[in-house]
Structures are given as C-alpha cells and as structure tokens.
C-alpha positions as CSV (number, residue, x, y, z in Angstrom):
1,X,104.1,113.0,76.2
2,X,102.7,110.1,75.8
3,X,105.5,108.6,73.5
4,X,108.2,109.7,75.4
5,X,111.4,107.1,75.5
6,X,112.5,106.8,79.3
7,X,116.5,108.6,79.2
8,X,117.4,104.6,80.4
9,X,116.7,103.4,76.7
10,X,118.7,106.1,75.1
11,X,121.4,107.4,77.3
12,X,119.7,110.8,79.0
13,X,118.2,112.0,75.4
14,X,114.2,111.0,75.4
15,X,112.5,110.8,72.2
16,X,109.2,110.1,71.0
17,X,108.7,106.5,70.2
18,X,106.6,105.3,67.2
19,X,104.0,103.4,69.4
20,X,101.4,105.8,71.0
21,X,101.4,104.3,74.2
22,X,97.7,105.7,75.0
23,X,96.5,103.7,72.4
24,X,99.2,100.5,72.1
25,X,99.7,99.9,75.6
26,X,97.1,98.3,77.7
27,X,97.2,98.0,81.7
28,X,94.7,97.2,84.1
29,X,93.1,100.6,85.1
30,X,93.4,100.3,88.5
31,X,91.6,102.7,90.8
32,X,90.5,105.1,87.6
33,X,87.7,102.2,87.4
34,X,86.0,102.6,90.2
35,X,84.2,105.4,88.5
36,X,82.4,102.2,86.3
37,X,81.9,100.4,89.5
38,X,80.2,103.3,91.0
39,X,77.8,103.9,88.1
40,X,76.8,99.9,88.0
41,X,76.1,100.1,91.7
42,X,74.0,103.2,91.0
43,X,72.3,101.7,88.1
44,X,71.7,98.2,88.3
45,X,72.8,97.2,92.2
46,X,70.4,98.7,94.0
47,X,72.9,101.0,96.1
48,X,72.3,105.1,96.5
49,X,75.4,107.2,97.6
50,X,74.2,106.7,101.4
51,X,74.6,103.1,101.0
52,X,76.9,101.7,104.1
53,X,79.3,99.3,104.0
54,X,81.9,97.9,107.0
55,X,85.5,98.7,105.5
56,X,86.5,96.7,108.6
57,X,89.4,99.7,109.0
58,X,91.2,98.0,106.7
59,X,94.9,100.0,105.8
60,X,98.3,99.4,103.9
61,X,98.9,96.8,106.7
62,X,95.6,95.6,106.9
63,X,93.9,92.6,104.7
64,X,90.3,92.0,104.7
65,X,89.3,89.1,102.9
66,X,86.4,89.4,100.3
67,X,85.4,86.1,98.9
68,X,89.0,84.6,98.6
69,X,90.9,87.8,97.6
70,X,93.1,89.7,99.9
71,X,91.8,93.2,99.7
72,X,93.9,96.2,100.8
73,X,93.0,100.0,101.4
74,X,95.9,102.1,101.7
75,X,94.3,104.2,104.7
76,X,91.7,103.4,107.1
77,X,89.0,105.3,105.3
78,X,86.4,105.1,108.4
79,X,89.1,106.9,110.1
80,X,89.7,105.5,114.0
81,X,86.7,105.9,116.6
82,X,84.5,104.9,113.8
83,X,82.8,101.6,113.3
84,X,84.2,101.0,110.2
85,X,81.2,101.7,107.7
86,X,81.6,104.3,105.2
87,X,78.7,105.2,102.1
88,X,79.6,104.9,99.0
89,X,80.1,108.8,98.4
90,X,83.0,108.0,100.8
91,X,84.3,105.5,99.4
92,X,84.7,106.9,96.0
93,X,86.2,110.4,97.8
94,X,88.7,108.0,99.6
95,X,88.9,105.5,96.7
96,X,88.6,102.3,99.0
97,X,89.3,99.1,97.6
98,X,87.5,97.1,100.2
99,X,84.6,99.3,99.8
100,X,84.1,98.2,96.2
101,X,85.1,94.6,96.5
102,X,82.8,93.6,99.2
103,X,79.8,95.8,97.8
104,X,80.1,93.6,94.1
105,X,81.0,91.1,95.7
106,X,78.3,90.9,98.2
107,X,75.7,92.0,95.2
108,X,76.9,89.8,92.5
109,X,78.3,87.0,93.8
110,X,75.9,84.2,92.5
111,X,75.2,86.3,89.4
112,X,78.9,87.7,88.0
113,X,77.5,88.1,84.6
114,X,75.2,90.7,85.5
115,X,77.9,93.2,86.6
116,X,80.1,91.4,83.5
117,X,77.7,92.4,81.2
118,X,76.8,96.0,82.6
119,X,81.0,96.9,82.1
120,X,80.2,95.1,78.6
121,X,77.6,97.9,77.9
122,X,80.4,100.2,78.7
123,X,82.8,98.9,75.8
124,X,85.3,97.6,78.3
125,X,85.7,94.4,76.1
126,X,86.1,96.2,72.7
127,X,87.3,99.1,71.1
128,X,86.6,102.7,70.9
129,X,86.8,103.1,67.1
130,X,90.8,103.8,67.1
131,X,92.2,100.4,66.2
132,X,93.5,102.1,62.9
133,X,95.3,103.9,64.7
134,X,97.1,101.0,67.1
135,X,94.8,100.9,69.5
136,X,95.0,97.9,71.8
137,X,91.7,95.8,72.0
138,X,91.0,95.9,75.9
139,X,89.9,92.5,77.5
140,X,87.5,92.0,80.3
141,X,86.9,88.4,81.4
142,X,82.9,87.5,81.4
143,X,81.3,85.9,83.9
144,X,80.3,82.4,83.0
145,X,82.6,81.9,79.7
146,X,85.6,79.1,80.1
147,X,88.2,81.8,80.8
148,X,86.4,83.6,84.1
149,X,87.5,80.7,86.3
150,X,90.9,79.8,84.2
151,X,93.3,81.1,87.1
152,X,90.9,82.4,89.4
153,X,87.1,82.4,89.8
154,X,84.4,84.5,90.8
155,X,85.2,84.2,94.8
156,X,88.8,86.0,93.4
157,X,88.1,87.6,89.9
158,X,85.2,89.2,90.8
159,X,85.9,91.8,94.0
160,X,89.4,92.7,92.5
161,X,87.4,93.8,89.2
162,X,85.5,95.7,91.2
163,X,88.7,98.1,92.0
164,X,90.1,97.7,88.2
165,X,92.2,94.9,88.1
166,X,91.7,91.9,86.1
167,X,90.7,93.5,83.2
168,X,93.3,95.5,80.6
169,X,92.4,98.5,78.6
170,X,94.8,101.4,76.8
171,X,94.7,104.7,78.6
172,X,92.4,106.3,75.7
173,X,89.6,104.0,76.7
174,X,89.6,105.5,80.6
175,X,90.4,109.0,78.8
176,X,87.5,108.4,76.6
177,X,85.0,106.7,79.6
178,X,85.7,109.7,81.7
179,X,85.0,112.3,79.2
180,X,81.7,110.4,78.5
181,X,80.8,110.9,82.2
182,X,82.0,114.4,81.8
C-alpha cells in the first residue's frame, strides 16, 4: 500500500510505484512525535505524567502564542469550566499542541541543545540502517549549529518541534520508533 499511484496519475488504474514511499519520502511527523517529546520530558525535563500546564483553552480558532510561534489545538483539551491546565497524561490522550510547545519551550528555552541532542540519541538526524534500500536520511535541525536560527530561531523552531514539525523523517523511522517503544 505504501507504493500505491493515486488513480489522478494514471487515469482510475493505481499501481505500485517503484519508490517505497515509507522509506523515499520524508515529511515532518507531525503529532506521531509527541510520543519523543513525551519520553524527553519524562527523562531528562524533570516532568511526571501529573505535571500541569495552562493550555489557555486554546481550540481550532484559538492561538496561543509560545515564544513567537502561533500554537493551535484543535479542541479545547481542558474542556470549558476548567482553568485551563491539563497533565501531561492529558495531553498526550488529547494530543495538544500547546501542551507540548509551552512545556519544551518553557524547559529548554535557554538550553535548545539539550532537548536537540536527547531526539539525536533517538536517531532522528540519521538513518535506521535501510538506506540501501532508498531510505531518506531524516533531518532534525540542532540547537546551536548555523542552520537552527537560518529561517527561524529557537523562540519559533523550538515549541513547534516539540509537536513534530520542523524536522523531516520517512514513515519507517516513526514505524520503527514506535515499535521500539512497543
């Protein structure tokens, strides 16, 4: 499945392609990453699953503003009545974006490379062994190198990292991650 042509390239006939998009293709991983944010929150920021922070009810229509990124949830995950704070067992159960960009934000702010590094341990800059194969090399921007403030900086690159964008990896390396969790 994974190869499949879209019926727009070839009329309504889909076919496998030659490139295995799960190892060719790579896309920032989005909200699949927040599993890494989770465990580098657990292991090196201090945080427990009953760790609090204000979500600020933020929703599709929403903003809240983390350092200098414009940070979206697409449901109030305090739910209304609240006072906005959720732990971050709820946050990973409601997957909230602000959750995780304020909490790295907030805890590595004026030390990026520390949470940089920690996804580094994770092979999120390099490959998984399948590059014979076609695999893509993922890229993760580090903290304190030339390219972490080329088109953004840590105020912007580093709470939307938090939630799985600005960094790129092929689907096998999230397929892979997660089975090494499992």
């Amino acid at each position: 499945m994974v190869s499949l042509g879209s019926g727009k390239e070839r009329g309504n006939i889909y076919t496998e392609r030659i490139a295995n998009h799960a190892l060719s293709s790579s896309m920032m991983p989005g909200s699949t990453m927040k599993l890494a944010t989770t465990m580098a929150l657990l292991e090196i920021g201090g945080y427990d699953l009953d760790t609090k922070v204000n979500t600020e009810h933020s929703d599709s229509k929403k903003f809240v503003m983390v350092g200098n990124a414009k940070v979206y949830d697409t449901h109030d995950a305090a739910g209304k009545g609240t006072d906005g704070n959720i732990t971050l067992l709820q946050a990973f159960e409601h997957s909230s974006n602000v959750y995780y960009a304020k909490a790295v934000y907030e805890k590595w702010k004026n030390n990026p490379s520390e949470y940089t590094k920690f996804l580094a341990k994770l092979r999120f800059n390099d490959y998984i062994g399948m590059e014979r194969y076609g695999e893509a090399r993922p890229h993760l921007p580090m903290a304190g190198t030339a390219e972490w403030n080329v088109d953004g900086s840590t105020s912007t690159r580093l709470p939307r990292l938090a939630y799985g964008y600005e960094l790129t990896v092929p689907p096998i390396h999230m397929i892979t991650f997660f089975n090494g969790v499992a």
